[in-house]
NUKOLGU-714058 format. One record per atom (N, C-alpha, C): x, y negated, z negated; residue in one letter. Coordinates in steps of 0.2 Angstrom, whole numbers, plus 5000, padded with zeros to 4 digits. Layout:
BEGIN
XYZa...
***
This chain:
BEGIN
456953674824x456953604823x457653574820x457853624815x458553574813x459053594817x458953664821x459653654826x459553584831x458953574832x458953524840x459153434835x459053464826x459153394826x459953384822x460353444821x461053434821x461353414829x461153454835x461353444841x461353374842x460853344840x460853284842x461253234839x461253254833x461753214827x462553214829x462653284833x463253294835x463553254842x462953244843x463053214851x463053164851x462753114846x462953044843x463653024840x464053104837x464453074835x465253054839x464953124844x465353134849x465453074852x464753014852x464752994857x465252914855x465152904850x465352864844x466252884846x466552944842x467152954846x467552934850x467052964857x467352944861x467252874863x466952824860x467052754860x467452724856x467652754851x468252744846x469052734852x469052824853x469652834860x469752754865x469252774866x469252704875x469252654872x469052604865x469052554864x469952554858x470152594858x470852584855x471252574861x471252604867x471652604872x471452544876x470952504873x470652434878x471152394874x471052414868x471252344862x471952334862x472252424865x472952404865x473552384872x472852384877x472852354882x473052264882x472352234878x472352174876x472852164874x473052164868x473852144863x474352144869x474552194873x475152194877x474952124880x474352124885x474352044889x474351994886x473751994880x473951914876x474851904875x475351974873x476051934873x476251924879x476151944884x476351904891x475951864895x475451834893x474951774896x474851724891x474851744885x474951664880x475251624880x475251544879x475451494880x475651494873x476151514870x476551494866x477251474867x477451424861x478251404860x478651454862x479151454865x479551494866x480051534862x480251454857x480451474851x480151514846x479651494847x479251504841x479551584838x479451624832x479551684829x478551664825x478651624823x478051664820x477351674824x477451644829x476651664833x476751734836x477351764839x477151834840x477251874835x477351864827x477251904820x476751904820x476151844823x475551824819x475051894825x475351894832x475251934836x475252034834x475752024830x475952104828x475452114821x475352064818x474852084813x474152094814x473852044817x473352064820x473152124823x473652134829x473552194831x473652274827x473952274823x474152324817x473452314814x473152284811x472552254808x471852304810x471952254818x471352274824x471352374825x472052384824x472052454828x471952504823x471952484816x472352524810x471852564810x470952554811x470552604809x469852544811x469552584805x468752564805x468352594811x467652584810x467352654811x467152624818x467252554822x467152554827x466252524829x465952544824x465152524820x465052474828x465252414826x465052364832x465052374840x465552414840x465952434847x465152484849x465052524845x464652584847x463852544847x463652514844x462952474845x463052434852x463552394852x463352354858x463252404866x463852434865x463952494871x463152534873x462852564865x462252594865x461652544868x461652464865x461052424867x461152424873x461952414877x461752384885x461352474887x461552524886x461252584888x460352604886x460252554882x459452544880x459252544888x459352494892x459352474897x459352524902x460052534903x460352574909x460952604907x460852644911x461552704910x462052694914x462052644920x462352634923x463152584919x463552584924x464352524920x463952474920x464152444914x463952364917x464452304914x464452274920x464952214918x465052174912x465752174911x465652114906x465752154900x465652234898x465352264891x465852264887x466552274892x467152274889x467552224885x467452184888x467552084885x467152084879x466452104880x466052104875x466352114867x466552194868x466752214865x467552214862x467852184867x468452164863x468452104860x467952054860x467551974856x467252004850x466952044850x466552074845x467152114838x467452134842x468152164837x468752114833x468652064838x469252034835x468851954832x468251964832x468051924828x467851954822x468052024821x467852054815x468452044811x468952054817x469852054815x469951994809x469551944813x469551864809x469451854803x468651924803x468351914796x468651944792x469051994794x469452044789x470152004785x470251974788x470951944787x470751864781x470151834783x469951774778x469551824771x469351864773x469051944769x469551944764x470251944763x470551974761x471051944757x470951874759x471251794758x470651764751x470051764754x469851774749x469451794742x469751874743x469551914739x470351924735x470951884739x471651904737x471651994735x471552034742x471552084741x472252114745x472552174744x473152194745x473152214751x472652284751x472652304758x471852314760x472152344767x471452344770x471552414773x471052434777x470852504779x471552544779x471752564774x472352614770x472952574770x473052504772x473652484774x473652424770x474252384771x474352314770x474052264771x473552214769x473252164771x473552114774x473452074780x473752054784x473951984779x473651944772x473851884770x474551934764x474352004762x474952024758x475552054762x475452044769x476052054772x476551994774x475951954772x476351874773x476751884768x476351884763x476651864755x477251894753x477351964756x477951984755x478551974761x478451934764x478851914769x479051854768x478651824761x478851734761x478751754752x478951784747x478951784742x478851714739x479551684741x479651644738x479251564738x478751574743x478451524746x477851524747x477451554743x476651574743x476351534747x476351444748x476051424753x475951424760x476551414759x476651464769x476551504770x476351574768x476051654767x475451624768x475051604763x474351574765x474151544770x474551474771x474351474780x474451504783x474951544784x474951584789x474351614790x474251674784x473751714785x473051684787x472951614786x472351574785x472451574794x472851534797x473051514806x472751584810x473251654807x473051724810x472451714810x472051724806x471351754806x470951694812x471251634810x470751564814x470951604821x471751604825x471751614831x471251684833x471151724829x470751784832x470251764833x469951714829x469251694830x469151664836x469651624838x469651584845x469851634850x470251674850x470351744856x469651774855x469351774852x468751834853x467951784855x468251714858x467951674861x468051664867x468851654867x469351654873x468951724878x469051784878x468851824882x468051834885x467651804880x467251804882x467251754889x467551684890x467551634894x467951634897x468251684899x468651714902x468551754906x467851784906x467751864908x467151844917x467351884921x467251864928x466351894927x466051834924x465451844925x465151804926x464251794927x463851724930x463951684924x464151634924x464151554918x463551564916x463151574918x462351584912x462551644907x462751694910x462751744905x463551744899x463851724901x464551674898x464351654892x463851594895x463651534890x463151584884x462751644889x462351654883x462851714879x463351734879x463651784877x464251764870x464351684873x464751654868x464151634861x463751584865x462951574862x462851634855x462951704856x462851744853x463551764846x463951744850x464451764844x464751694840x464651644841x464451584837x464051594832x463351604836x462851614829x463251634825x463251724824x463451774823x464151764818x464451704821x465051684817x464851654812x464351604811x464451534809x464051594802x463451624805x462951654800x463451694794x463851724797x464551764794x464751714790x464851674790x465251614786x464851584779x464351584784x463951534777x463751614770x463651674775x463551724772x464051754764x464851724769x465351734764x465551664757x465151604757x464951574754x464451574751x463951594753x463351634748x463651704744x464051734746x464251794743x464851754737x465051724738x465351674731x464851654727x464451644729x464051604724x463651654722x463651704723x463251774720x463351794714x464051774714x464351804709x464451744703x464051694704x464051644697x463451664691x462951674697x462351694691x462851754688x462451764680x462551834676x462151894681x461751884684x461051924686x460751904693x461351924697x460651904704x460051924705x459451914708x458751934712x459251974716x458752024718x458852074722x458752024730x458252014730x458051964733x458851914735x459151884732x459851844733x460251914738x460351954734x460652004737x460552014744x459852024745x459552054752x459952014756x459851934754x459951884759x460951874763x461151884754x461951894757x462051954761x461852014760x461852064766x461752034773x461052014772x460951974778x461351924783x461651874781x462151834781x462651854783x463051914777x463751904778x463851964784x463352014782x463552104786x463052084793x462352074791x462052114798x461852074803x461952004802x461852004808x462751974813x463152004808x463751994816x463852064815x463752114809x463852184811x463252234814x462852214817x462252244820x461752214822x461552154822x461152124826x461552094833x462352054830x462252024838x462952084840x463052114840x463252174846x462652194849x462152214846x461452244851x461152184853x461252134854x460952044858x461452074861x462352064861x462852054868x462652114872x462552174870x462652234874x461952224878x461452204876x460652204879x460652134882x461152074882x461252014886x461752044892x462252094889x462752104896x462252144900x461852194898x461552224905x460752204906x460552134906x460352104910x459652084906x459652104898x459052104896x458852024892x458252004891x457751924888x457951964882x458351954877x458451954872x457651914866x457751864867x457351814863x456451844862x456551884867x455651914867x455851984861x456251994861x456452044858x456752034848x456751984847x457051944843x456851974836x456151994836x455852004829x455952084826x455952124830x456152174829x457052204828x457252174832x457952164833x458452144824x458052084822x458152064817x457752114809x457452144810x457252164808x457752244806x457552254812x458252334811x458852324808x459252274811x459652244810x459852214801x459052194795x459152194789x459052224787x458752294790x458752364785x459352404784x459452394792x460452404793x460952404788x460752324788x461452304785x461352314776x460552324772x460352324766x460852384765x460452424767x460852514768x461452504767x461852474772x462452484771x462952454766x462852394764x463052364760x462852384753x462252424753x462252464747x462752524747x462852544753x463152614754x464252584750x464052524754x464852494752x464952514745x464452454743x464452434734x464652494731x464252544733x464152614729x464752644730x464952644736x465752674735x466352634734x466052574733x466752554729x466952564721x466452584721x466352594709x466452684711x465952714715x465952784714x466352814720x466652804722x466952834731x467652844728x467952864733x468652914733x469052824736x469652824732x469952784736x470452764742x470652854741x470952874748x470552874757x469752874752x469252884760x469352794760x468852764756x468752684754x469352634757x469952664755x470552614757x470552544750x470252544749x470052494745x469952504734x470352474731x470252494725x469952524719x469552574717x468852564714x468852514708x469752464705x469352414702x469152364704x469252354711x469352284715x468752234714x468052254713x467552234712x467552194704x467452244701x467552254694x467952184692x468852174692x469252134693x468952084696x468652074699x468251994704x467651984702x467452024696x467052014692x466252014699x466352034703x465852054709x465052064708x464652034707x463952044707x463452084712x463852134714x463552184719x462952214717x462752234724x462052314720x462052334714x462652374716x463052444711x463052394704x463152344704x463352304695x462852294694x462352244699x461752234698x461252294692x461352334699x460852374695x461252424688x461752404687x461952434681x461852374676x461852304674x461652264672x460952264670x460652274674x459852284673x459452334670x459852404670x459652454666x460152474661x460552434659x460852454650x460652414647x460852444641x460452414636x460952344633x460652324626x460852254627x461752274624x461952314618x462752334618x463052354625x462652384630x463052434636x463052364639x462652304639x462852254645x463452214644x463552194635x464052154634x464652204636x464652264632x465252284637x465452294644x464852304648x465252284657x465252204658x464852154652x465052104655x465952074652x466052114647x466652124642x467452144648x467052164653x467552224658x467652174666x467052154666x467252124673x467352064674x467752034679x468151984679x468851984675x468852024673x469352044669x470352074674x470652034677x471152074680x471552114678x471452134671x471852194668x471552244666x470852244670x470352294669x470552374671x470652404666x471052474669x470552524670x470752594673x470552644677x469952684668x470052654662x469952694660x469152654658x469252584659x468752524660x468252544662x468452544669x468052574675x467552624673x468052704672x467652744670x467052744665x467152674660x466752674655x465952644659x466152594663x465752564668x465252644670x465652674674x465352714679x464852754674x465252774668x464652844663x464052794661x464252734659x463352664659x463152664662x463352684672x462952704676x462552754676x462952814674x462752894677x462352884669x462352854666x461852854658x461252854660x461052804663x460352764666x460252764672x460552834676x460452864682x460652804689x460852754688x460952704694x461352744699x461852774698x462152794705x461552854709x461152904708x460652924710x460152874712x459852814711x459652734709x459752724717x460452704719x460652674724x460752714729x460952784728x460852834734x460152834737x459552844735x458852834735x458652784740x458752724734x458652654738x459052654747x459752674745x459952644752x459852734756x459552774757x459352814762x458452774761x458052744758x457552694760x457552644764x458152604763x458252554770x458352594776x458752654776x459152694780x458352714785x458052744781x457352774785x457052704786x456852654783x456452584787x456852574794x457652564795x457852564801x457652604804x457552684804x457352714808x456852714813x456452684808x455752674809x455752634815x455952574813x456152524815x456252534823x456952584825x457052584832x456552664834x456252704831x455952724835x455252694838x455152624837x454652594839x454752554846x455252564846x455852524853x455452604858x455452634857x455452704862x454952684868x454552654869x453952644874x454452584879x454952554878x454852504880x455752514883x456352574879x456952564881x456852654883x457652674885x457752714886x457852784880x457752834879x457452864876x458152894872x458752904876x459352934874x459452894869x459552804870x459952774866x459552754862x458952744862x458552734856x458452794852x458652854853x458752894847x459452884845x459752864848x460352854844x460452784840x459852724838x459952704835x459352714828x458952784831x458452794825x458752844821x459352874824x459752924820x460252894815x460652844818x461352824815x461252794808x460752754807x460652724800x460752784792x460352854794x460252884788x460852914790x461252964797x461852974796x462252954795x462552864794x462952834793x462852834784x462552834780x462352864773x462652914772x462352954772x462353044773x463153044776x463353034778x464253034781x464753044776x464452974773x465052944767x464752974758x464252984758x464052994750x464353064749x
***
């Protein structure tokens, strides 16, 4: 049994891989033509810098997550190529592109997947002028938004399916939006509801990182999405719960080198996450004013930190949230093995798999 169920685990990941390979090689296809088909000033210098960041941005990493569920839903369907996937999924990327870059703007975070963040590549390129840096970075991020609208209405398909493909990533955008303004305001209360939490998950991660890539891929190869709605969305919060727990939890306990990202970045931004949450909730009333003593804090140092993590490891939370988020992990499971009567049996194991291995990967 465990060999048939690593064979499998391996075949997903190979399969993931090699969608990583072919959609670099698309991405870096796109970038060459947007600079020779764009209607930009001639003069212009900053619109092809604003060209070269993005695309350094879009290529530098990330796990591809979106690329691989849309690919997978259209194969719920059919195994067969099907039109359109590829558009799909270059729309699905570079309006991630979008989110990373206002991400980062307003988290005033340095870098991003091991590298320079595209508003602190501004910044050091206009020291002296930090509002220009800021527009710029603010304009970058808008045009990727509208490129990854652009290809969809661009892409040699029926108008019906156009209109329902943009339809999809609109939502998906808009819901992203209000998500990352719900996630500001998470962070006023001393003490979110877990409940608040679920919702920002909700909003900000799963439904543009999991629900509407499986809506485009299951709209490009032919499928009534809408009758499918309730489950979809469903899978789709248990996803995103899991994940965003998995985030949390490696931004305070994770290796920085894997992460890319700071372990005090959180802390510093005084961040109401899972991971704080549930350290808040089980210390005691001295151990609370101390992380409340720490966070928000921008000269909160490594040794700060440390003192945060052992209040965690005191009252077991890091064990807490490994638990909890392999719990969402298995309700998504659940979730997509109920799909099996109705899709294709390849790819709905590889959505009843990926939830607990995308856990298990990184802890």
């Amino acid at each position: 049994m465990t060999n048939s169920v690593d064979a499998v685990t391996r075949q997903m990941q190979e399969r993931i891989e090699n969608y990583q390979r072919r959609f670099g090689v698309l991405f870096q296809d796109y970038f060459k033509r947007l600079r020779q088909e764009f209607d930009a000033p001639k003069l212009s210098r900053f619109t092809p810098r604003s060209f070269d960041l993005l695309e350094d941005l879009s290529l530098r990493g990330g796990k591809r997550q979106r690329v691989a569920f849309m690919y997978e839903a259209a194969r719920l369907v059919t195994s067969e190529p099907v039109p359109g996937i590829d558009e799909a999924a270059l729309s699905i990327e570079l309006l991630q592109t979008h989110l990373l870059v206002h991400d980062d703007i307003i988290d005033d975070a340095p870098t991003r997947r091991g590298g320079t963040s595209t508003y602190y590549s501004y910044k050091e390129e206009f020291p002296e002028q930090p509002q220009t840096a800021l527009g710029l970075a603010l304009l970058a991020g808008d045009l990727a938004a509208f490129l990854s609208l652009r290809v969809l209405l661009e892409a040699d398909l029926p108008l019906s399916l156009r209109q329902a493909l943009v339809e999809t990533q609109v939502t998906a955008g808009a819901a992203t939006f209000v998500g990352q303004m719900y996630d500001l305001e998470r962070d006023l209360p001393a003490l979110p509801t877990e409940e608040m939490l679920h919702e920002v998950s909700d909003y900000k991660a799963s439904r543009s990182s999991a629900l509407a890539p499986i809506q485009l891929g299951l709209l490009a190869a032919g499928e009534d999405v809408k009758q499918f709605d309730a489950t979809l969305r469903r899978y789709a919060l248990m996803f995103g719960i899991s994940g965003q727990m998995c985030d949390d939890y490696l931004s305070l306990f994770g290796d920085e080198k894997v992460t890319g990202k700071p372990a005090t970045a959180d802390v510093r931004d005084g961040r109401r996450t899972y991971a704080i949450r549930a350290i808040l909730a089980a210390a005691d009333a001295s151990e609370r004013e101390r992380v409340e003593s720490i966070l928000g804090r921008q000269d909160a140092s490594a040794d700060d930190i440390d003192t945060i993590r052992e209040i965690a490891r005191r009252h077991g939370v890091d064990q807490q949230l490994r638990s909890q988020m392999h719990r969402y992990a298995e309700e998504a499971c659940v979730e997509a093995a109920s799909w099996r009567p109705r899709w294709r049996d390849e790819a709905v194991t590889f959505f009843e798999r990926i939830p607990v291995w995308g856990v298990e990967r990184t802890l």
